[in-house]
C-alpha positions, 0 to 999 in steps of 0.5 A, spaced: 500 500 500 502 507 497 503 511 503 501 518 501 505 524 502 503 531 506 506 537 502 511 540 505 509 546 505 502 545 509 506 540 513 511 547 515 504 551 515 507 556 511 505 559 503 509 556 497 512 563 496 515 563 503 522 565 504 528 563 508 527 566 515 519 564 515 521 557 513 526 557 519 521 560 524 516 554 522 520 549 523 523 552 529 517 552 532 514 545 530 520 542 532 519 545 539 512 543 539 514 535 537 520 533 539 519 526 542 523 529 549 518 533 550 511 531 545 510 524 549 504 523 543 504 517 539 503 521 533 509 526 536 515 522 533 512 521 526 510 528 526 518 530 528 520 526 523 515 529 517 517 537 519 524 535 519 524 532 512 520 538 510 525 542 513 531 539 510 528 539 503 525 546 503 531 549 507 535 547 500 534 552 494 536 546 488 532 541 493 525 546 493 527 549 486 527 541 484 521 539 489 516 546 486 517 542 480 516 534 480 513 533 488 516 528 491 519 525 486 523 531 484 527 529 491 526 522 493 532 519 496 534 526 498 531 526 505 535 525 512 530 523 516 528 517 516 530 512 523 529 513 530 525 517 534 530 523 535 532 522 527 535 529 524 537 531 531 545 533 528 542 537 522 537 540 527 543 543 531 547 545 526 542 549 523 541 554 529 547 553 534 553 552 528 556 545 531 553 537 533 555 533 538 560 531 533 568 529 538 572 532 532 568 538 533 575 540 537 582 539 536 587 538 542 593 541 543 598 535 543 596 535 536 602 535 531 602 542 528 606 545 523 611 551 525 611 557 521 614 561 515 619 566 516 622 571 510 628 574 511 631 580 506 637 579 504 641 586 501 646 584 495 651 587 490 649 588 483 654 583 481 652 577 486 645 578 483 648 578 476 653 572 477 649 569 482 653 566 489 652 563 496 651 568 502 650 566 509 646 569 514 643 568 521 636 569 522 631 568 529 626 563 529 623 557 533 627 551 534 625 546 540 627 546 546 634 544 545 635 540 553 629 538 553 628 536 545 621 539 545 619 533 551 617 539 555 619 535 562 626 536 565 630 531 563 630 525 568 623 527 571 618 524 570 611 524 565 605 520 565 597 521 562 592 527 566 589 522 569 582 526 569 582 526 561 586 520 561 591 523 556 587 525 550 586 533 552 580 535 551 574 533 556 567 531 552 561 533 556 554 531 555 547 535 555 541 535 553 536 541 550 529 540 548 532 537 541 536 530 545 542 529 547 549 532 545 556 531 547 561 539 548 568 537 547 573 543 550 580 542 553 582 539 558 584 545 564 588 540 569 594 539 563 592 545 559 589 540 554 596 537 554 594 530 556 600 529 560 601 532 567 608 533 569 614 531 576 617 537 573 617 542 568 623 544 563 627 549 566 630 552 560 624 552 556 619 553 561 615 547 558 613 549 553 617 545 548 620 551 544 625 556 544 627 562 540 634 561 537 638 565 533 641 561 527 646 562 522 644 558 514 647 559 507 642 560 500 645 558 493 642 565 489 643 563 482 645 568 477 641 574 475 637 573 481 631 580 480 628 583 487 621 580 486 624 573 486 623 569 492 627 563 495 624 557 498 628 554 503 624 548 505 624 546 512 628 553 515 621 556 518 619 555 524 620 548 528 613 545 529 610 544 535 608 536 538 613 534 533 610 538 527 613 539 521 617 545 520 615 551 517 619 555 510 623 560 508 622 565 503 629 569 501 627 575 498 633 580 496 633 588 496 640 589 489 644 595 490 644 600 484 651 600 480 655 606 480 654 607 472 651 601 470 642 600 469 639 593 469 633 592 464 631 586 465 636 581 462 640 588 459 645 591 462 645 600 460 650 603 460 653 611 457 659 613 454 662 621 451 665 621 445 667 629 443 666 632 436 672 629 432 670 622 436 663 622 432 665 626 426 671 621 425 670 616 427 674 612 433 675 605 436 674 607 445 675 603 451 668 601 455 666 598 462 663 591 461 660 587 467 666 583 463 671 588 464 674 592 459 671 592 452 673 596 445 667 599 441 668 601 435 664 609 434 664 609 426 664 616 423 658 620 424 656 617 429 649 622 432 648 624 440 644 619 443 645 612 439 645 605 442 650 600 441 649 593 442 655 589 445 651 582 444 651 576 449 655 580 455 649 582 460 644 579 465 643 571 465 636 569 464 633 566 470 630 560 468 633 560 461 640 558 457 638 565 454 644 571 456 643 578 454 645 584 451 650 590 454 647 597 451 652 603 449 648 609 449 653 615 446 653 623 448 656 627 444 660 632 448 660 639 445 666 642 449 664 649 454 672 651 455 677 652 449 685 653 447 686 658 442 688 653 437 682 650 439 678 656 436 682 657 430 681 650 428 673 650 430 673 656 426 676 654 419 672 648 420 666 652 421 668 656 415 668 651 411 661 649 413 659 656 412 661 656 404 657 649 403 651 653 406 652 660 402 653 655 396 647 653 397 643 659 399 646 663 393 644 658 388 636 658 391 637 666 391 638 664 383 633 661 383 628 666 385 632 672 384 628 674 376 620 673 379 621 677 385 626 683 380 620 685 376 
């Protein structure tokens, strides 16, 4: 025989366009009304079980959106609450207090825990960044208790289990409301959730099984190393606690400006002054690589502010084979001091210009002399 379903809309006692906050003070209220620990009717356990499915499913936009739809079909194997009288307690719980009566609503503290992470800044050398090193370094951290070994006792004393949460830390207590029973899960306060009491604490660390210490390490930087790259030294944080893992270290690097050199990337910029004859002429000069010393061959009029590039001799690039470029940018220096043979030069210089010039103005005059005459 077919058991016929109520609609959980009137089982709830609210209208189809009911919201959220109506649904749950409908629900709430009906709960109250029949739960089996205070409703001792017959009816009342099967009533509980009816509200809560209806609860369940209306309280679930994809399940009420699904339900408004097909009915009942539309969410069959959906509901929870089928079983005992007190059927549906923990989602019940969960919805109005944020916890059940679950033991792993808590955590120990003698629970393995990680240690933190560390970063530490790290100043270089433009050169060090540009050809990589190893550099040393100290840092303050963590560490467990160096005479106790993070056991937290005096050594030779003796440890045993709090004898009253018999060593796992936390207390569980049970409590009933109108909805059924429920079980509280808090520390310890005897062991501090330890679950171990001890003859005598550590002298050293005071018992709690870690120290800060200061603690020198070395870091491999590898060739053209930027300030927004980061190193991981895995395992160098912070010690954890109750035999916990240990946290990392992030290396980060401050990279001090060159006298005369400028980083670009995987270029290296640099400039150099050529006087007038240098760039008229031409000449082969003597330029600072990051190599050491190189020839640069200036050809013949050469203009202010050209770039040359010495190829293959600039940064490393960081995760490649590639190498950069060394870029030579030229000023041309116009002298504000000058002998006197120096003048006489300039001046049978600029003469010759001068004549080239009136050459060419004469001959646009020429041109135009006839039209403007008459």
């Amino acid at each position: 025989m077919t058991t016929h379903k109520k609609d959980y809309y009137e089982l709830l006692g609210v209208p189809k366009n009911a919201n959220e906050d109506d649904i749950k003070k409908s629900f709430r209220r009906l709960a109250f009304k029949y739960h089996p620990d205070r409703n001792k009717d017959e009816d009342a356990e099967e009533k509980f079980k009816e509200i809560n499915e209806a609860h369940q499913v209306l309280s679930d936009s994809d399940k009420r959106a699904r339900y408004d739809q097909f009915g009942h079909a539309g969410v069959s194997g959906n509901s929870q609450a089928s079983g005992g009288g007190n059927s549906g307690f923990s989602d019940i719980f969960d919805s109005f207090f944020g916890g059940s009566g679950s033991s792993n609503s808590a955590r120990s503290k003698n629970s393995p825990s990680r240690g933190s992470d560390l970063q530490y800044t790290m100043s270089i050398d433009f050169e060090e960044a540009i050809f990589g090193t190893e550099k040393e370094f100290e840092i303050n951290r963590i560490e467990s208790c160096s005479k106790c070994r993070g056991a937290k006792n005096e050594p030779g004393s003796k440890v045993a289990n709090c004898s009253h949460c018999n060593g796992v830390g936390q207390i569980k207590q049970a409590q009933r409301s109108v909805f059924g029973q429920f079980v509280q899960v808090s520390d310890c306060n005897p062991c501090e959730g330890s679950g171990k009491t001890f003859e005598k604490l550590c002298t050293k660390c005071r018992g709690q099984g870690r120290e800060k210490k200061y603690r020198k390490l070395a870091v491999t930087i590898p060739p053209g190393i930027e300030e927004d790259t980061q190193i991981r030294l895995t395992g160098e944080g912070s010690h954890g606690g109750n035999g916990g893992p240990a946290g990392d270290l992030y290396v980060a690097f401050r990279i001090s400006e060159h006298d005369y050199f400028v980083r670009d990337g995987i270029n290296i910029k640099s400039d150099i002054n050529i006087n007038l004859a240098q760039a008229s002429l031409g000449s082969v000069i003597l330029i600072s690589t990051i190599e050491g010393d190189r020839e640069l061959d200036i050809p013949s009029g050469t203009q202010s502010g050209q770039v040359f590039r010495l190829r293959g001799i600039g940064v490393a690039q960081l995760r490649g084979s590639r190498r950069g470029d060394h870029l030579v940018a030229v000023n041309v220096k116009i002298p504000k001091d000058l002998t006197s043979e120096q003048k006489d030069l300039l001046e049978k210089l600029d003469h010759t210009f001068a004549e080239e010039n009136s050459g060419g103005k004469e001959n646009l005059f020429n041109k135009f002399k006839k039209p403007f005459a008459q």
